[in-house]
LUMKOL-217372 format. One record per residue (C-alpha): residue number from 1; residue in one letter; z negated, y, x negated. Coordinates in pm, 1 decimal. Layout:
BEGIN
[NUM, A, [Z, Y, X]],
...
// end
This chain:
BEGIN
[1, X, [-11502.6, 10694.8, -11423.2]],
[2, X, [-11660.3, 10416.9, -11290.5]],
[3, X, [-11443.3, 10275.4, -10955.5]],
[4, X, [-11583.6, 9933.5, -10800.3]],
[5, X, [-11399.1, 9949.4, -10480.2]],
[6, X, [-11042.3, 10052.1, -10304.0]],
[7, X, [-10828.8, 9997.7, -10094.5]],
[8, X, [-10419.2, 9954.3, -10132.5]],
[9, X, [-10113.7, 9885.4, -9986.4]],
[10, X, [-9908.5, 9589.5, -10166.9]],
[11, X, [-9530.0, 9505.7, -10090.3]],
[12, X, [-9377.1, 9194.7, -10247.5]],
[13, X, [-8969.7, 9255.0, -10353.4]],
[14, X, [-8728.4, 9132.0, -10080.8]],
[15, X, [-8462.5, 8847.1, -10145.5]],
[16, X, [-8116.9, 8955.5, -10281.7]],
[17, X, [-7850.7, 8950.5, -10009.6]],
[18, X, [-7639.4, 8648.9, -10023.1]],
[19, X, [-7266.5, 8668.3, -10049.1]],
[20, X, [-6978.3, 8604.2, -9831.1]],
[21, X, [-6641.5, 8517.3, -10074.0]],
[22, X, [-6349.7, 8302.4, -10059.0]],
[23, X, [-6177.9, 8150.7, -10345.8]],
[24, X, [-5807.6, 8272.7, -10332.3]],
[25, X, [-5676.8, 8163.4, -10659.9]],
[26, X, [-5325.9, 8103.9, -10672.4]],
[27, X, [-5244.6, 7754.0, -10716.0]],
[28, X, [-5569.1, 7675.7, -10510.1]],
[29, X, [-5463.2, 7609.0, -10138.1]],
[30, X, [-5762.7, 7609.0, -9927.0]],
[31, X, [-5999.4, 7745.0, -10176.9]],
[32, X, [-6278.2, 7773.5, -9986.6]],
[33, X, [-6636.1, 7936.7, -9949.7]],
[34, X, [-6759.3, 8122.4, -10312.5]],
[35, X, [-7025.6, 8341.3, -10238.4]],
[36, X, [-7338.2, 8259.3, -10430.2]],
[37, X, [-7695.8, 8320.5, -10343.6]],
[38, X, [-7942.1, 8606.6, -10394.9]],
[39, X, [-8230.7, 8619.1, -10655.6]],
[40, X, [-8585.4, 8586.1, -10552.4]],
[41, X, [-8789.5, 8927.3, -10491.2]],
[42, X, [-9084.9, 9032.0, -10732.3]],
[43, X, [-9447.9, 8857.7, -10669.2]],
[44, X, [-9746.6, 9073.3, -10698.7]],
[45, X, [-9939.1, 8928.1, -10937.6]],
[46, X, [-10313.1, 9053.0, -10998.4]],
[47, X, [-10425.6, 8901.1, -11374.2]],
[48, X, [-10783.9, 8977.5, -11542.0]],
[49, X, [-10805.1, 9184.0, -11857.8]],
[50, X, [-11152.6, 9154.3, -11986.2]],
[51, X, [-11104.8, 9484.6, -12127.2]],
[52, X, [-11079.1, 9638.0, -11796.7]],
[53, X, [-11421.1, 9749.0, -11633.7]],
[54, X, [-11333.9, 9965.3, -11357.1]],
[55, X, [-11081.8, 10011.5, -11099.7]],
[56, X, [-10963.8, 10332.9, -11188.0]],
[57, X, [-10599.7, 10252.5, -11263.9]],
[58, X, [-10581.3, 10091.0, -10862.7]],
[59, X, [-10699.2, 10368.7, -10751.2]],
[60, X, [-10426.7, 10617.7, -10913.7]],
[61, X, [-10183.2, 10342.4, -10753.7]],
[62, X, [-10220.8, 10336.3, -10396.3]],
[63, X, [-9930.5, 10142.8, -10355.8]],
[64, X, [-9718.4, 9896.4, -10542.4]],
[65, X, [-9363.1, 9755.9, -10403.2]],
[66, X, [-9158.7, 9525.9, -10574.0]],
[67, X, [-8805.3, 9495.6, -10663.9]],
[68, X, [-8553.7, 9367.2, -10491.4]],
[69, X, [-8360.9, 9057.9, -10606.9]],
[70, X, [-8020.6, 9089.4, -10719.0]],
[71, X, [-7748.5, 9000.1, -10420.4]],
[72, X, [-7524.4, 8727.3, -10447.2]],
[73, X, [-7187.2, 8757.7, -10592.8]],
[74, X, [-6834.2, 8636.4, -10592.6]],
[75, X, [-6735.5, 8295.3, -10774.6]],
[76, X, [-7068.3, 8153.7, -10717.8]],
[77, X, [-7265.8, 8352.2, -10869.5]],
[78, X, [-7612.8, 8368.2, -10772.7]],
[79, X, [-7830.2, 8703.5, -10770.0]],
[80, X, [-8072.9, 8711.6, -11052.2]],
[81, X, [-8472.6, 8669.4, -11005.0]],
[82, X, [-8622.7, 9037.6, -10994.7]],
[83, X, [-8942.8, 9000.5, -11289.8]],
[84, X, [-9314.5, 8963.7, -11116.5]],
[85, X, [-9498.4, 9303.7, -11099.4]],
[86, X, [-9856.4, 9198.8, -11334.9]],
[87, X, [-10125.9, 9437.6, -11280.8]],
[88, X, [-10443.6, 9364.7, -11495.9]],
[89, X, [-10782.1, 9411.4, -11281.0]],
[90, X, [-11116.9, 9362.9, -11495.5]],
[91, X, [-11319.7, 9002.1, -11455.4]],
[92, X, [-11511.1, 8987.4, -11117.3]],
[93, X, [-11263.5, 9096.7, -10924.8]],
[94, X, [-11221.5, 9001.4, -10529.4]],
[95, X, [-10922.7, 9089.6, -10292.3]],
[96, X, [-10961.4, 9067.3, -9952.6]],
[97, X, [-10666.3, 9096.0, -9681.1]],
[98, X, [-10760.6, 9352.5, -9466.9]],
[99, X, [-10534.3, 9273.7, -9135.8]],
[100, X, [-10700.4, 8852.3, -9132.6]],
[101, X, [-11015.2, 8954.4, -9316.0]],
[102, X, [-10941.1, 8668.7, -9572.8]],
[103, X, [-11001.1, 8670.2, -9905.7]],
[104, X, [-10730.7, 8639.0, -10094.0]],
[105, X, [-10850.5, 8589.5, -10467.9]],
[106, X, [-11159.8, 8541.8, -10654.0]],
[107, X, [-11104.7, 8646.3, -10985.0]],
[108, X, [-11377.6, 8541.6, -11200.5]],
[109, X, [-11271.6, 8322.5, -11482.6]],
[110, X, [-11103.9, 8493.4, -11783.9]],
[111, X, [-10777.8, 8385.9, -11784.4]],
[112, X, [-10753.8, 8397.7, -11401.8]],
[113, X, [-10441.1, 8523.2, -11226.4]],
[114, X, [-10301.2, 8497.9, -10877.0]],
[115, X, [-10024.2, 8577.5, -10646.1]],
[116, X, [-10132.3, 8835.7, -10416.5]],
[117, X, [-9830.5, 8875.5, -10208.9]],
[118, X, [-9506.4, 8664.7, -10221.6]],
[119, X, [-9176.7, 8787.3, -10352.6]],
[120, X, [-8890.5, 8710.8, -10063.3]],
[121, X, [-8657.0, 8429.4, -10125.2]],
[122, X, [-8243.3, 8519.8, -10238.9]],
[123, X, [-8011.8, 8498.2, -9886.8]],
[124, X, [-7814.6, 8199.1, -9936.9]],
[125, X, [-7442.7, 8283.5, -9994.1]],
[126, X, [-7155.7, 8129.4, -9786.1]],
[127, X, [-7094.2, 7808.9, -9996.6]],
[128, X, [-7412.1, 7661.6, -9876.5]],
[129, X, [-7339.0, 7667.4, -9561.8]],
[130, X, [-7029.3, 7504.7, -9611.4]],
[131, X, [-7019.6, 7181.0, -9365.5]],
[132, X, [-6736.8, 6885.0, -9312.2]],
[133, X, [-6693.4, 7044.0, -8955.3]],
[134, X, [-6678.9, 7423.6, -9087.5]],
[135, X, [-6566.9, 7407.1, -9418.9]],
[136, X, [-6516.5, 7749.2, -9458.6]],
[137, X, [-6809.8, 7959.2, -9293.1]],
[138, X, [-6781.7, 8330.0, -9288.8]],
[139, X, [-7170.7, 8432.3, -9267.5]],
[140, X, [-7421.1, 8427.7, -9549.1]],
[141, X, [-7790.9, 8479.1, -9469.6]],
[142, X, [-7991.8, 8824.3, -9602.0]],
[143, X, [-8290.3, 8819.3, -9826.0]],
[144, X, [-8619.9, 8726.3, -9746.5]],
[145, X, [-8864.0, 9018.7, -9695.2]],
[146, X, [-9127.9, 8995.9, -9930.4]],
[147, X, [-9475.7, 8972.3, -9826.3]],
[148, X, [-9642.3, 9318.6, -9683.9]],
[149, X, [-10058.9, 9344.0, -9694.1]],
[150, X, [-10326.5, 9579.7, -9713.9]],
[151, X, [-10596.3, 9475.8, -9895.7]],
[152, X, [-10964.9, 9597.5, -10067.1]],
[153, X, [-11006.5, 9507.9, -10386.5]],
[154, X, [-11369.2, 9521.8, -10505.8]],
[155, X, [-11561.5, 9459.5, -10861.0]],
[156, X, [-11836.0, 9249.0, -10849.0]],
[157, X, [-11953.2, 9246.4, -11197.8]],
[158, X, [-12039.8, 8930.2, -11353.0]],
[159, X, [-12433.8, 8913.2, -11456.6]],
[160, X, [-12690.1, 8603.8, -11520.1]],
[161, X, [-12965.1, 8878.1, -11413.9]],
[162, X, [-12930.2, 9167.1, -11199.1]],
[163, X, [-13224.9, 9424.3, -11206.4]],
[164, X, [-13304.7, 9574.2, -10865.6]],
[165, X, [-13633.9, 9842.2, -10800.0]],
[166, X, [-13694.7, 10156.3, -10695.7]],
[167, X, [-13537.9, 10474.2, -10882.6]],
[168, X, [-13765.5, 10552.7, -11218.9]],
[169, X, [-13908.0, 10211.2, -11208.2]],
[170, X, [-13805.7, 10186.8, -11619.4]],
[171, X, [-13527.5, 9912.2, -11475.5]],
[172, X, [-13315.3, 10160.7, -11758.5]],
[173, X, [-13535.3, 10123.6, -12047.5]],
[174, X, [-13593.4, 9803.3, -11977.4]],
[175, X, [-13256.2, 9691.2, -12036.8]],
[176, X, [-13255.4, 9916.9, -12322.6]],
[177, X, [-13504.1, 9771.9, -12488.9]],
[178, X, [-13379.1, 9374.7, -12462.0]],
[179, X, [-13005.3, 9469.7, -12557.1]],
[180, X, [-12783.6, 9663.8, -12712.9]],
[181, X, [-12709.0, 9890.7, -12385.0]],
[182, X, [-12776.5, 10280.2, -12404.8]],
[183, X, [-12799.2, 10368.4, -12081.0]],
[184, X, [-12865.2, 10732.0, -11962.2]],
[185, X, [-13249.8, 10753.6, -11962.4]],
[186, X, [-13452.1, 11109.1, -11810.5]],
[187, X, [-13727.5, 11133.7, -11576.1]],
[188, X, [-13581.8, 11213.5, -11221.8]],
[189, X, [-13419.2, 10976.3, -10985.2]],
[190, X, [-13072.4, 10828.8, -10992.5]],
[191, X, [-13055.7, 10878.5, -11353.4]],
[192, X, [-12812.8, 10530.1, -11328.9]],
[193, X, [-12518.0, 10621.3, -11127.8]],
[194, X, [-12353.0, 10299.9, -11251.5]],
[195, X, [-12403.2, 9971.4, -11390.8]],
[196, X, [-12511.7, 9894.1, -11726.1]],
[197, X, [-12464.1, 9597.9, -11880.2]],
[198, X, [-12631.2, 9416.6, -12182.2]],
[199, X, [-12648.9, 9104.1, -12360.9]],
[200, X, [-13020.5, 9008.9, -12372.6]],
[201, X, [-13117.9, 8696.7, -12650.9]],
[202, X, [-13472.5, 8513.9, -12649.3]],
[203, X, [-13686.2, 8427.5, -12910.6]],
[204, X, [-13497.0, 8092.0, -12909.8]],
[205, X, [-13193.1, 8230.4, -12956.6]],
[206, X, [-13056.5, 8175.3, -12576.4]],
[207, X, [-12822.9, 8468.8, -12486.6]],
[208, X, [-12758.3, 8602.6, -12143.6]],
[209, X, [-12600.1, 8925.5, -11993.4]],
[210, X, [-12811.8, 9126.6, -11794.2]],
[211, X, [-12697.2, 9400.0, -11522.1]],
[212, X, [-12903.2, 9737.4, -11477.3]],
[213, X, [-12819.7, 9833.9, -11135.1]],
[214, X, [-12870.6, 10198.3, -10952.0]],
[215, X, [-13191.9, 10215.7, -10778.6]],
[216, X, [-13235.9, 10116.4, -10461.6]],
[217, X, [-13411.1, 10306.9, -10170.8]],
[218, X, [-13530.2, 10265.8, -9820.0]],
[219, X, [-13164.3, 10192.0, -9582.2]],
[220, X, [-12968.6, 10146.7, -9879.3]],
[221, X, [-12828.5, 9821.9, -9724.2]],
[222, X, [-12698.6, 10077.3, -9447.6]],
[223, X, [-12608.2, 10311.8, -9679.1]],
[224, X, [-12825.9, 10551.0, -9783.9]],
[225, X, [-12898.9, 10670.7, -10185.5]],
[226, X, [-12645.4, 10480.4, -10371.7]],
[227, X, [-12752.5, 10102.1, -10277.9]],
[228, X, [-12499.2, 10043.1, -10078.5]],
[229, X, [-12222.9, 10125.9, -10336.1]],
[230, X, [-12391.3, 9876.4, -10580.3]],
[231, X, [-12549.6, 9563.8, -10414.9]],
[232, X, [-12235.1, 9414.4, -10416.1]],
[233, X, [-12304.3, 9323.2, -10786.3]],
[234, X, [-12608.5, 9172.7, -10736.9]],
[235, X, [-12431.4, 8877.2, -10539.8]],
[236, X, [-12316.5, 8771.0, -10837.5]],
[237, X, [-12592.3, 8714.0, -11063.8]],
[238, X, [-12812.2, 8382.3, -11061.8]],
[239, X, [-13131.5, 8547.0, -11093.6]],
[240, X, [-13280.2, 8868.7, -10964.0]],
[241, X, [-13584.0, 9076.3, -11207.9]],
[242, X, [-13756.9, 9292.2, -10929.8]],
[243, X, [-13904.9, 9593.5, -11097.2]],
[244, X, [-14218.3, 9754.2, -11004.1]],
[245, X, [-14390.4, 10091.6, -11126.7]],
[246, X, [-14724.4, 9880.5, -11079.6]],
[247, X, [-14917.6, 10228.1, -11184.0]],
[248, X, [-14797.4, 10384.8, -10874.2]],
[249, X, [-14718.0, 10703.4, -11097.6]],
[250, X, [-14507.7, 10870.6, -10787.2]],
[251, X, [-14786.8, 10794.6, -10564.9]],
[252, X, [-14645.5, 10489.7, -10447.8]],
[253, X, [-14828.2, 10156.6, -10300.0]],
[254, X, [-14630.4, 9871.5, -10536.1]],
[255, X, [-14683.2, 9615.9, -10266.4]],
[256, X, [-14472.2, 9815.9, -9975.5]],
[257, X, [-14228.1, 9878.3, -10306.8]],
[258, X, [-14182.5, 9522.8, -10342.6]],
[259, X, [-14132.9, 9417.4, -9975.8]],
[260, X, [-13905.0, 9722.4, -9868.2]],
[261, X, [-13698.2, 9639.0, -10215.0]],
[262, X, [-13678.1, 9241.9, -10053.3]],
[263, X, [-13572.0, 9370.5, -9677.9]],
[264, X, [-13290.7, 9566.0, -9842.4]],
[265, X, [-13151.2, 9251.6, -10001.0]],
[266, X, [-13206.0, 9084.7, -9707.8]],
[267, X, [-13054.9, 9302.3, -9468.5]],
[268, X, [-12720.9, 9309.0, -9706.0]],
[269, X, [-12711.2, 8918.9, -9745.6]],
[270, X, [-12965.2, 8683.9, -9676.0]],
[271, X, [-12812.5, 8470.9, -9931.7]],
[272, X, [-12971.5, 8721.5, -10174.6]],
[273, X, [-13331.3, 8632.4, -10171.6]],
[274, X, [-13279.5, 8263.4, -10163.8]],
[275, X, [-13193.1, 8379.9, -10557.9]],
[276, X, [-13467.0, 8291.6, -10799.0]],
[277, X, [-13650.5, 8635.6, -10829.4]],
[278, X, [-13918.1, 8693.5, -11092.2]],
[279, X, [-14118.9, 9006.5, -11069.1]],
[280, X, [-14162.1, 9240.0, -11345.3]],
[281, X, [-14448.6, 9521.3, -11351.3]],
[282, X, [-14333.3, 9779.7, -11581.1]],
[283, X, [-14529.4, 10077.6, -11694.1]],
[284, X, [-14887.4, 9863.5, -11742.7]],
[285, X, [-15015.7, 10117.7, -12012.9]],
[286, X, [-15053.7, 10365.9, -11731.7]],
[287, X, [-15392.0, 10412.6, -11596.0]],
[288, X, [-15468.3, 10236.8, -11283.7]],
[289, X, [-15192.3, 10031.3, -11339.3]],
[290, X, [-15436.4, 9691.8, -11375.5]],
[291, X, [-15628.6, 9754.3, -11098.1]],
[292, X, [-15269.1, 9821.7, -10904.4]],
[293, X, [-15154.1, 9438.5, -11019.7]],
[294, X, [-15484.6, 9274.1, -10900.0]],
[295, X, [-15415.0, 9375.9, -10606.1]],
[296, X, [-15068.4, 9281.0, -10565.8]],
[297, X, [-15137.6, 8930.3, -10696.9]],
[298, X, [-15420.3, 8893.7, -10437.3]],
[299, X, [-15158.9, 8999.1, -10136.7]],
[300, X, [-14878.0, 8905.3, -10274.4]],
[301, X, [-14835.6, 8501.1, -10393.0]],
[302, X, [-14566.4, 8491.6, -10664.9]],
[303, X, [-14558.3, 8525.2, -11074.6]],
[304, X, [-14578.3, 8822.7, -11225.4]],
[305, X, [-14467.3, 8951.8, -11545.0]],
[306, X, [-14694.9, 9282.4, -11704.5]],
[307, X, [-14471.8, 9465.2, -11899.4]],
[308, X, [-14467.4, 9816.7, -12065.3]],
[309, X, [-14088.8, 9838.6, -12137.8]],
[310, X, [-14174.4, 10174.3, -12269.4]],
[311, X, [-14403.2, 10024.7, -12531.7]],
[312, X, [-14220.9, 9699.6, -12571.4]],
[313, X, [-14524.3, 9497.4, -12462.7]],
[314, X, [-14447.8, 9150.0, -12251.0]],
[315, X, [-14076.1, 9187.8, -12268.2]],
[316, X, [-14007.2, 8851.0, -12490.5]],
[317, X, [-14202.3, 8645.9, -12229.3]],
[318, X, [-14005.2, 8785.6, -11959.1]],
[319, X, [-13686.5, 8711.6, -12156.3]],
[320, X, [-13761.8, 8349.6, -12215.1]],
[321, X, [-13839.1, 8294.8, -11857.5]],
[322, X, [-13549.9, 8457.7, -11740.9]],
[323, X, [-13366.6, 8232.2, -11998.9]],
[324, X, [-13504.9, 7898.3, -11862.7]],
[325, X, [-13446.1, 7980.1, -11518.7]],
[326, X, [-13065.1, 8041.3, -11565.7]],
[327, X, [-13066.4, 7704.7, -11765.4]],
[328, X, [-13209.4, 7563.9, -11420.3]],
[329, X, [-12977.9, 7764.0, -11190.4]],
[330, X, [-12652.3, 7651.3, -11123.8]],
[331, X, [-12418.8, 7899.0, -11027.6]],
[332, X, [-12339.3, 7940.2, -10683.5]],
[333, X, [-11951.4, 7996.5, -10485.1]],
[334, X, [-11956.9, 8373.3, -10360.6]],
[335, X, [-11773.4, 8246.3, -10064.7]],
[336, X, [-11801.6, 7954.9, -9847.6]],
[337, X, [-11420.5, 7765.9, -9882.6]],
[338, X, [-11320.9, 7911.7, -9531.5]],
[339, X, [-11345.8, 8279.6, -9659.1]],
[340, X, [-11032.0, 8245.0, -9834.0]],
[341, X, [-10688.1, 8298.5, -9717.4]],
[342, X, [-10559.5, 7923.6, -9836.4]],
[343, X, [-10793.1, 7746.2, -9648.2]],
[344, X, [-10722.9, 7442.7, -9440.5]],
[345, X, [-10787.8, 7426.0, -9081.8]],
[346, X, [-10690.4, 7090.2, -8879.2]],
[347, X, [-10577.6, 7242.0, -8543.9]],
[348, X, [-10383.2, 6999.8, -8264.4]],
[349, X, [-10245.6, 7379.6, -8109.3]],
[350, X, [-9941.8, 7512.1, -8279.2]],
[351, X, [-9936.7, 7867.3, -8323.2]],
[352, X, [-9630.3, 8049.9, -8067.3]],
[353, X, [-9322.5, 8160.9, -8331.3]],
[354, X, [-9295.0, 8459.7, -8072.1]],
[355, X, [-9435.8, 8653.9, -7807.2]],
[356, X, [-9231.0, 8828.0, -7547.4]],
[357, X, [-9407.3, 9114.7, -7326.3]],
[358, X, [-9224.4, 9310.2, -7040.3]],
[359, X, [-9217.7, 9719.0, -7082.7]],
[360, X, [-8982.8, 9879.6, -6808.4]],
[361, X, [-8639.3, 9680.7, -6790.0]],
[362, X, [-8699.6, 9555.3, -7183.3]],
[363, X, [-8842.1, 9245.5, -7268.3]],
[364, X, [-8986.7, 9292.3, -7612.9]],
[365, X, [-9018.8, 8988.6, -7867.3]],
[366, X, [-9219.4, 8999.9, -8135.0]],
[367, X, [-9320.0, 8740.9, -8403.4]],
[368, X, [-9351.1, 8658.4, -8800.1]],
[369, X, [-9084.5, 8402.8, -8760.5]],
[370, X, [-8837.7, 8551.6, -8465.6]],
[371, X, [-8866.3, 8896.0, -8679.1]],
[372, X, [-8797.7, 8671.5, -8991.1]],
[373, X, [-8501.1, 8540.0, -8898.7]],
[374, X, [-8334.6, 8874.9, -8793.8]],
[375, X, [-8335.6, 9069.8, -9115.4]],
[376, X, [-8216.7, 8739.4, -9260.8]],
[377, X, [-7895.8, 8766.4, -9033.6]],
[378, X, [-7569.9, 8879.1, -9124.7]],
[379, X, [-7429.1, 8986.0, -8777.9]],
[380, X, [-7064.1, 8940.8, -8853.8]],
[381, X, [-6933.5, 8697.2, -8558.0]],
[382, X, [-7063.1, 8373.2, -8706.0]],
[383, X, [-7338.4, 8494.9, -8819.9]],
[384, X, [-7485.8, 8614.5, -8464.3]],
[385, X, [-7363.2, 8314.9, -8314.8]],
[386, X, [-7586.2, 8125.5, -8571.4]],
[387, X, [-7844.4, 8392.5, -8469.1]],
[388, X, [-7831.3, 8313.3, -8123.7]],
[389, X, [-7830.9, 7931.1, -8178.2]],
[390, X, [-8139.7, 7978.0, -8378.9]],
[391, X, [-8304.3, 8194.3, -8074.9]],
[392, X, [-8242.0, 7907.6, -7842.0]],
[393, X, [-8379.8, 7637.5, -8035.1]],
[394, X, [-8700.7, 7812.7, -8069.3]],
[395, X, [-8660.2, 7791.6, -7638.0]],
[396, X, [-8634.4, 8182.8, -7639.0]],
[397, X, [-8373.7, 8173.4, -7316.3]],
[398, X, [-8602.5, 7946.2, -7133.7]],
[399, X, [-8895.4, 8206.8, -7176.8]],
[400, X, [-8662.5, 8476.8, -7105.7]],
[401, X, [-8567.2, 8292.5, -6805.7]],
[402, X, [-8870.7, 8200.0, -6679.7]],
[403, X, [-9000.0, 8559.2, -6680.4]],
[404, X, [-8690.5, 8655.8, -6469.9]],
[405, X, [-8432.3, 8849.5, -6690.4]],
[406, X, [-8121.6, 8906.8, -6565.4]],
[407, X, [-7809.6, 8927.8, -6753.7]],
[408, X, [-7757.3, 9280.5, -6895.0]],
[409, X, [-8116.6, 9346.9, -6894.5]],
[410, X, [-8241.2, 9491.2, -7263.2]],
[411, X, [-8411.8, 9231.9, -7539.9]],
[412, X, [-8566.7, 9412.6, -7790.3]],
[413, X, [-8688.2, 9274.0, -8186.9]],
[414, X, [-8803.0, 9518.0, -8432.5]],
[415, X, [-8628.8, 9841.6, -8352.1]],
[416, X, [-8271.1, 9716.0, -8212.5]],
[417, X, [-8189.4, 9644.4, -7841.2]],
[418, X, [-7954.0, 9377.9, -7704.3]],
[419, X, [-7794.5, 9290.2, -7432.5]],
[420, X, [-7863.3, 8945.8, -7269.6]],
[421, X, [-7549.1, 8752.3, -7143.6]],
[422, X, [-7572.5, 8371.7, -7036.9]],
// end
């Protein structure tokens, strides 16, 4: 089954817990903190297997969690590193966060592989917090939370030439015909439910793969016949082949063919038609089919190619100048740099760490870093006093202040309620 798009939720492993011990050996008098650290979560890690053509196995997913790191132990002993999760996507791949609209990866070379979301770091264990002033500290921090994100993950197949038209244009046997691909071929539309690819070779001996694409109807940018599914893998091809029935065998005009084929692509990205596009006029051993192209070259000013895929008549001349057109085309990024997820913005305004919003007689705080830092805490007695230390050199009391709580009044983070004392 042929899957090009879906959608899943990915969890990264959270730290190990770090440890709180105390060396208590006999003949060791003040022994000292000895509680090591915890291991590092899992990473999701998303790595192409040219094997792969489909997303099938994501879709069976649905979701994928790592595993936790190990905790801390006595002695020192740190937590080990939980192993990465590795799943294998196919070539072409591109994940997109859904919550910043990102995108995460590209996945287009064949050894490619990235980090999709970020195992948590190991708690550090008591010893490192050990200090000349507190040389024996009773609070150890908790693992990291790993990374959380819902992403898409789409296939956008990798093609030098992507062949759009009409259903029954002969796009099919076309392809057929120049490669090695043996793609389903009868005479009623949407015959190609999916792609088909094939390696095409000139006379000179200049190879090239070639994508046959479903065909494309009126408001398939919008969604209607299959287009929609499917124009995604045009964006990555170099050069488009526009196919025409130039005999007008289903009593169609060619011309309003061509331009409602062109307004499609446009309306899905303009980016498409700035493509080099060659047009090819299949099924030329049809009657009326000449008088059909005289026509179209009178009203409509670019190259054409007369083919009759069917009898295999025109089709190397159409290879070779698809061939020297990809040896002039130079392929282009599928995503301007601030698309993705890493890029760098220069910004004087500092994001808040924390937000704090009034329901009732609870002030509520919420933020990445505030809610960070409390599932890191240990709250034994040093540990919320480290907690609360933390809180008010981010200026949380100030804010609190400032909006008018009064002591004994609620604060709320995540799902637990406090009480705030001076």
């Amino acid at each position: 089954m042929f899957i090009d798009e879906v959608v899943i939720d990915v969890q990264a492993g959270d730290g190990g817990d770090g440890c709180i011990a105390f060396r208590r050996e006999k003949y060791i008098p003040m022994g000292g903190p000895f509680g090591g650290n915890g291991g590092r979560g899992s990473n999701i890690i998303f790595q192409v297997d040219t094997g792969l053509h489909t997303l099938l196995d994501l879709r069976i997913m649905r979701h994928i969690k790592g595993k936790r790191g190990e905790h801390g132990m006595g002695k020192n002993q740190n937590g080990k590193n939980s192993e990465d999760i590795i799943i294998k996507v196919p070539q072409g791949t591109v994940v997109t966060d859904l919550d910043t609209n990102l995108i995460v990866a590209d996945l287009k070379e064949k050894d490619a592989s990235i980090i999709i979301c970020q195992g948590g770091r190991g708690g550090r264990g008591n010893t490192a917090f050990k200090t000349q002033s507190n040389p024996a500290p009773n609070f150890a921090e908790n693992g990291e939370p790993g990374e959380i994100k819902r992403i898409k993950v789409e296939l956008k197949l990798l093609a030098d030439v992507g062949l759009v038209g009409l259903p029954s244009v002969g796009k099919s046997t076309l392809i057929s015909k120049v490669s090695k691909s043996k793609p389903k071929i009868a005479a009623y539309h949407f015959t190609t439910l999916t792609p088909n690819l094939g390696v095409c070779k000139d006379k000179k001996g200049r190879s090239f793969v070639m994508a046959d694409l479903p065909g494309l109807i009126e408001g398939a940018s919008s969604g209607e016949g299959l287009g929609d599914r499917f124009l995604r893998h045009i964006e990555r091809t170099r050069v488009i082949a526009h196919v025409i029935d130039m005999s007008g065998s289903e009593e169609r005009n060619p011309i309003e063919d061509y331009r409602m084929i062109n307004e499609e692509l446009r309306k899905f990205s303009p980016k498409l038609l700035e493509k080099p596009q060659i047009v090819v006029a299949n099924k030329m051993d049809i009657e009326g089919a000449n008088e059909n192209l005289k026509e179209f070259q009178e009203k409509i000013k670019v190259e054409v190619y007369p083919i009759s895929a069917e009898k295999n008549q025109g089709l190397e001349e159409v290879l070779t100048t698809l061939a020297n057109l990809l040896e002039q085309t130079e392929e282009q990024p599928l995503f301007e740099e601030d698309a993705f997820e890493g890029h760098v913005l220069y910004t004087f305004k500092k994001e808040e760490p924390y937000t704090i919003r009034k329901e009732g007689d609870t002030f509520i705080v919420e933020g990445k870093e505030v809610e960070k830092l409390f599932r890191m805490t240990k709250f034994t007695d040093e540990g919320i006093k480290r907690f609360t230390k933390k809180l008010r050199a981010l200026g949380l009391d100030e804010k609190l202040e400032n909006m008018g709580i009064e002591e004994g009044d609620k604060v709320k983070i995540l799902s637990f309620e406090f009480e705030y004392r001076k």
